[in-house]
C-alpha positions in Angstrom: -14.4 -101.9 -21.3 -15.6 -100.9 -24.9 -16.3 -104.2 -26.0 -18.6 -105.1 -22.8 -20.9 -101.8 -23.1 -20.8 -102.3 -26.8 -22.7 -105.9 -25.7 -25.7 -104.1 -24.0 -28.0 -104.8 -25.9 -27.8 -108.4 -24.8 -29.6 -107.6 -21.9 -32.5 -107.1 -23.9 -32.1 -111.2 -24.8 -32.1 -112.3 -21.5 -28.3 -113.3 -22.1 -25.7 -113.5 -19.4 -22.1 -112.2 -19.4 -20.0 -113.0 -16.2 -17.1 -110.6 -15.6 -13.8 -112.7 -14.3 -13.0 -113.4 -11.2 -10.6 -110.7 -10.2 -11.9 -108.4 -12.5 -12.4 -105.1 -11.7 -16.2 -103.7 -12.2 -18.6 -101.0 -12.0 -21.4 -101.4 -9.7 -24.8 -99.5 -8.1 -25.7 -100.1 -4.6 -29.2 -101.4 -5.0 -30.1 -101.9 -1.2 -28.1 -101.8 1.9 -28.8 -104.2 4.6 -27.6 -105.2 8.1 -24.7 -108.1 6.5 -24.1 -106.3 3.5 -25.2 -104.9 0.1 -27.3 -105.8 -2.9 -25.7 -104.7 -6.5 -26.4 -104.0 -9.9 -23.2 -104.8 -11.6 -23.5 -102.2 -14.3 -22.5 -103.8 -18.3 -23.3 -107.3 -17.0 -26.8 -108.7 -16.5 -26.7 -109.7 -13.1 -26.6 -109.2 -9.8 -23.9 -108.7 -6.9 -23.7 -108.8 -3.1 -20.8 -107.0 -1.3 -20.5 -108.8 2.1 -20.2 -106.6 5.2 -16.4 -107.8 5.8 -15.7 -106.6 2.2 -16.5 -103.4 2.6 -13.1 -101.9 4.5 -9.9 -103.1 5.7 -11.4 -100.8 9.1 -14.1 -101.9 11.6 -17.3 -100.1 10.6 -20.2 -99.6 12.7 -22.6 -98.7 9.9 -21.8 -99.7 6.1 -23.6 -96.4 4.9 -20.7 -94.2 6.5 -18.7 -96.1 3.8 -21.6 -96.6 0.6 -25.1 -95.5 -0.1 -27.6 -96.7 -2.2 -28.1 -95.4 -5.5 -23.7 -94.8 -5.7 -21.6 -96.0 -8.0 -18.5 -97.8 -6.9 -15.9 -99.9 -8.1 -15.3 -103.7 -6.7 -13.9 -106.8 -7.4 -15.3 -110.1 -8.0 -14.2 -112.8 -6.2 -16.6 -115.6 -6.6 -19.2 -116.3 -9.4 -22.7 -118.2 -8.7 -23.7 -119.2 -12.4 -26.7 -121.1 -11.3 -27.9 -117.7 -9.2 -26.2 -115.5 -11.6 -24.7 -113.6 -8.8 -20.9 -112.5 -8.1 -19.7 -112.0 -4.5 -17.4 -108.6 -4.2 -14.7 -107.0 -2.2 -14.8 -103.1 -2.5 -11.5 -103.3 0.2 -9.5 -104.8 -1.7 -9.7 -102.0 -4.5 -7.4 -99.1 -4.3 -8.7 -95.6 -4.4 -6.5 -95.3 -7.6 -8.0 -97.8 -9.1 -11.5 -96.9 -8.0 -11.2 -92.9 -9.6 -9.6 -94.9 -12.7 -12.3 -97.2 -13.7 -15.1 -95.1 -12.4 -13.8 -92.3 -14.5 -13.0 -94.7 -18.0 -16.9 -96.1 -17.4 -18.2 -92.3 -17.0 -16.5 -91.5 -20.3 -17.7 -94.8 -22.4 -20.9 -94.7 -20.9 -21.3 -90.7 -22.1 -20.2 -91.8 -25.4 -22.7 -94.7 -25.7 -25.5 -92.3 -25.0 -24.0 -90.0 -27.7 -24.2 -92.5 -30.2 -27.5 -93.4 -29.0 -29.2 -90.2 -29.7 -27.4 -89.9 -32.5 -29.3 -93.4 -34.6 -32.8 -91.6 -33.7 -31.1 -88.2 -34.9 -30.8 -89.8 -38.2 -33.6 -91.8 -38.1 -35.5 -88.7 -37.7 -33.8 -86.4 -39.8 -33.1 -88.8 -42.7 -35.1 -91.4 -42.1 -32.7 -94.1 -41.8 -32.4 -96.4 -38.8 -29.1 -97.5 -38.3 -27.0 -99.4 -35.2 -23.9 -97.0 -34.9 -22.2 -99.1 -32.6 -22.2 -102.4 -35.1 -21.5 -99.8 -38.0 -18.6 -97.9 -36.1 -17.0 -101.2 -34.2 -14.0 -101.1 -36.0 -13.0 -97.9 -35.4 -14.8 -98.0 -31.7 -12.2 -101.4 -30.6 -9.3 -99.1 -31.3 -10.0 -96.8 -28.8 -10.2 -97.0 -24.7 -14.0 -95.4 -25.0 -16.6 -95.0 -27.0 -16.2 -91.6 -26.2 -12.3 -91.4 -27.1 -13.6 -92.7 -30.2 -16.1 -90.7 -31.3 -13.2 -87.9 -30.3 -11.0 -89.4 -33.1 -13.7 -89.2 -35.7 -14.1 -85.3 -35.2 -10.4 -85.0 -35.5 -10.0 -87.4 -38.7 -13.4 -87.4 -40.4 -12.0 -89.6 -43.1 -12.5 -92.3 -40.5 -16.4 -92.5 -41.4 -14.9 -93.3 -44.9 -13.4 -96.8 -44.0 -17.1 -97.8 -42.1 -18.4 -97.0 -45.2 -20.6 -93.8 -43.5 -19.1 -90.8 -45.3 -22.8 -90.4 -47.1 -23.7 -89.2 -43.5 -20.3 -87.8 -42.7 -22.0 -84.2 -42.5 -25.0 -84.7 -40.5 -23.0 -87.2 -38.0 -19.9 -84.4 -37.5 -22.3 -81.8 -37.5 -24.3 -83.9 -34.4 -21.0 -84.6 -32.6 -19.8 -80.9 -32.9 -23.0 -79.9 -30.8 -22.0 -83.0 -28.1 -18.3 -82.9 -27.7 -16.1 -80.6 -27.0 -12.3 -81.2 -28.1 -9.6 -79.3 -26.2 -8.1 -76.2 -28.1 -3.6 -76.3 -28.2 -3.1 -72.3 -28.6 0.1 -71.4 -29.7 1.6 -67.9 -29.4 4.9 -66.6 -30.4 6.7 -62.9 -30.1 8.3 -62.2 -33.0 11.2 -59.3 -32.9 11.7 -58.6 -36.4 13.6 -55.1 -37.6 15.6 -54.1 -40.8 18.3 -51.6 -41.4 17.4 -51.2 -45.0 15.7 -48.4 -47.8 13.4 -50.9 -48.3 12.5 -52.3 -44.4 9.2 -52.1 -43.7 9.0 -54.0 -47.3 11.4 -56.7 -45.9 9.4 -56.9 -42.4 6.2 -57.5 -44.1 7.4 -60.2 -46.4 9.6 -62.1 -43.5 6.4 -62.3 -41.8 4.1 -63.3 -44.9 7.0 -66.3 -45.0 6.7 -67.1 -41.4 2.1 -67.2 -42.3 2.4 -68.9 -45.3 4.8 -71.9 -43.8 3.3 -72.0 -40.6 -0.6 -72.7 -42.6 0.8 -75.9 -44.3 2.3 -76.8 -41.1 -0.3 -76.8 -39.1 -3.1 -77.8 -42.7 -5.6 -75.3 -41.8 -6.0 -71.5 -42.3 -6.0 -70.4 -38.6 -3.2 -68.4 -38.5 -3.0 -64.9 -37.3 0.2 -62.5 -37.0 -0.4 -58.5 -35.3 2.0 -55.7 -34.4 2.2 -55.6 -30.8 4.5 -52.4 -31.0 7.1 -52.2 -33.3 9.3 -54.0 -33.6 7.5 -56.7 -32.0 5.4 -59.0 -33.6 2.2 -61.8 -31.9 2.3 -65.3 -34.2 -0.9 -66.7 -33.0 -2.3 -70.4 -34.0 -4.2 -73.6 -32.4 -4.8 -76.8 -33.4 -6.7 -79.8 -31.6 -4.4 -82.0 -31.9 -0.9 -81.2 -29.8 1.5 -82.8 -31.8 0.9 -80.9 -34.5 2.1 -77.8 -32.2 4.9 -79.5 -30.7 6.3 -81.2 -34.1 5.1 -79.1 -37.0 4.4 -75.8 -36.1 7.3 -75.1 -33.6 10.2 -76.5 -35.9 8.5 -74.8 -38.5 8.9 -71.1 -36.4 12.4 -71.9 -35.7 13.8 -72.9 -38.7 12.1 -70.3 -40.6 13.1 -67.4 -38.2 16.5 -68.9 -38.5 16.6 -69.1 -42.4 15.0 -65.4 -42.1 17.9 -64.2 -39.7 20.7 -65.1 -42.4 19.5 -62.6 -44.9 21.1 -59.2 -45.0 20.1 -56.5 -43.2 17.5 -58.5 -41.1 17.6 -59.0 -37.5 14.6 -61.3 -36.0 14.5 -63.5 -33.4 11.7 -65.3 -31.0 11.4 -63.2 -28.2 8.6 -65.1 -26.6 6.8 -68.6 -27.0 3.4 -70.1 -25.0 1.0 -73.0 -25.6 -2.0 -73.2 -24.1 -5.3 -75.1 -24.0 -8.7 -73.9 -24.0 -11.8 -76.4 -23.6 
C-alpha cells in the first residue's frame, strides 16, 4: 500500500501501474450504468469497470441500492486489458471484512500523504526550501503499514529524522506534525496506601514516596509524574506515556518492585491499593 501511493506522482508522467490480478483495490464509482459501473481505481492510473453480475452474490434490481457514484469501495481485479488500460472487478467476491480493512488502511495512508504534502510547501514557505518528503522519508516510510503510521513513529522517536539526514528541520517538521496528528495518551494511575508507626513518620512517608517519583521518572524518561494525598493514608501515582509498553513494562514493574522494596523497611506499611490505565486521544 505505502509503496503504491508513494508512486503518485507517476501519474503526472503519463506512466501506468497495473495492480495484480487478485489484488485487492481501492476504487471511486465514476458513473453507474444499466450493465454496470465505470471506476477510477484510486493509486493506479487507470480505469475500471465493475460488471453488473459482480456486484452481489444476490439478484439486484438496481445497482445503486448496492453503490453510488462518487463512493469509495473495495474490489478485486480479475482481468487486466493492457492495451485499454482497464481492469475488470468483482466487488462480490470481497468480504465486508476485507472491504472496512483496506478502506480503512487507504483512509489512513492517504491522510498521511496529504500531511506530508502540506508539510514540503510549509517549509518551502517558511524556510524557503523545496524538498520531496516522501523520497527524503522513504526509508523510514517502507517500514511502516502507512504513511500515516509513519509519520506517527517520527513524533514518538524524533531521532528518526536523524538517520534521513533531516534533523536540521527536526523542529519545524515535529512542530508541523504536532498541530496534524494526534497520538493516543496511556494514563496510568495508582493508589498508594502508605503509613508509618514511627517518631519520625510523616518524614518516612514523604521520602518512600519521593523514591517511588524519582524511579518511576527514569522509567518512564520523561518528567510527567505526579503523586497527591487523596486522604491520608492514601496516596494518587499519576503518569502517561504514548507509548504503552512503556506502561505495561517499565513503569508497572517499576511500582511493584519499589513498593515491595519500600514494604521491607521497618516500621513501614504500604501497599497498592488501586491500579488503572487509560487512554485519552
Amino acid at each position: 500500500m505505502v509503496r503504491r501511493l508513494r508512486n503518485m506522482d507517476r501519474r503526472k508522467k503519463n506512466d501506468f501501474i497495473f495492480p495484480r490480478r487478485g489484488e485487492l483495490v481501492v476504487a471511486t464509482v465514476k458513473k453507474i450504468v444499466g450493465h454496470g459501473a465505470y471506476l477510477k481505481i484510486e493509486d493506479y492510473n487507470i480505469d475500471g469497470y465493475l460488471p453488473l453480475n459482480e456486484v452481489s452474490t444476490k439478484w439486484v434490481r438496481n445497482i445503486e441500492d448496492v453503490i453510488k457514484e462518487g463512493q469509495k469501495i473495495v474490489v478485486k481485479v480479475i482481468r487486466i486489458d493492457r492495451f485499454t488500460k482497464s481492469v475488470d472487478v468483482s466487488y462480490k467476491d470481497v468480504s465486508e471484512s476485507e472491504k472496512n480493512r483496506i478502506l480503512r488502511i487507504w483512509k489512513k495512508n492517504y491522510r498521511g500523504l496529504k500531511i506530508l504534502e502540506e508539510l514540503s510547501k510549509h517549509l518551502e514557505k517558511k524556510r524557503g526550501i523545496k524538498i520531496n518528503l516522501e523520497e527524503k522519508l522513504s526509508p523510514i516510510l517502507e517500514r511502516e503499514n502507512t504513511v500515516y503510521d509513519a509519520l506517527e513513529k517520527i513524533m514518538l522517536e524524533p531521532s528518526l529524522l536523524d538517520e534521513v539526514s533531516l534533523n536540521n528541520l527536526k523542529e519545524d517538521i515535529l512542530e508541523y506534525l504536532g498541530k496534524k496528528i494526534h497520538l493516543k495518551k496511556y494514563i496510568y494511575e495508582a493508589i498508594i496506601g502508605v503509613q508509618s508507626i514511627e517518631k519520625k513518620g510523616l518524614f518516612k512517608i514523604k521520602e518512600s514516596l519521593q523514591q517511588i517519583d524519582e524511579n518511576v521518572r527514569k522509567a518512564v524518561g520523561r518528567d510527567n509524574v505526579e503523586i497527591s494525598l487523596i486522604g491520608s493514608p492514601r496516596y494518587r501515582i499519576s503518569t502517561w506515556s504514548y507509548k504503552p509498553e512503556t506502561i505495561k513494562k517499565k513503569v508497572l514493574p517499576t511500582i511493584k518492585k519499589t513498593v515491595e522494596e519500600l514494604s521491607k523497611q521497618k516500621g513501614l506499611r504500604i501497599a497498592i491499593i488501586d491500579e488503572k490505565l487509560k487512554v485519552a486521544t
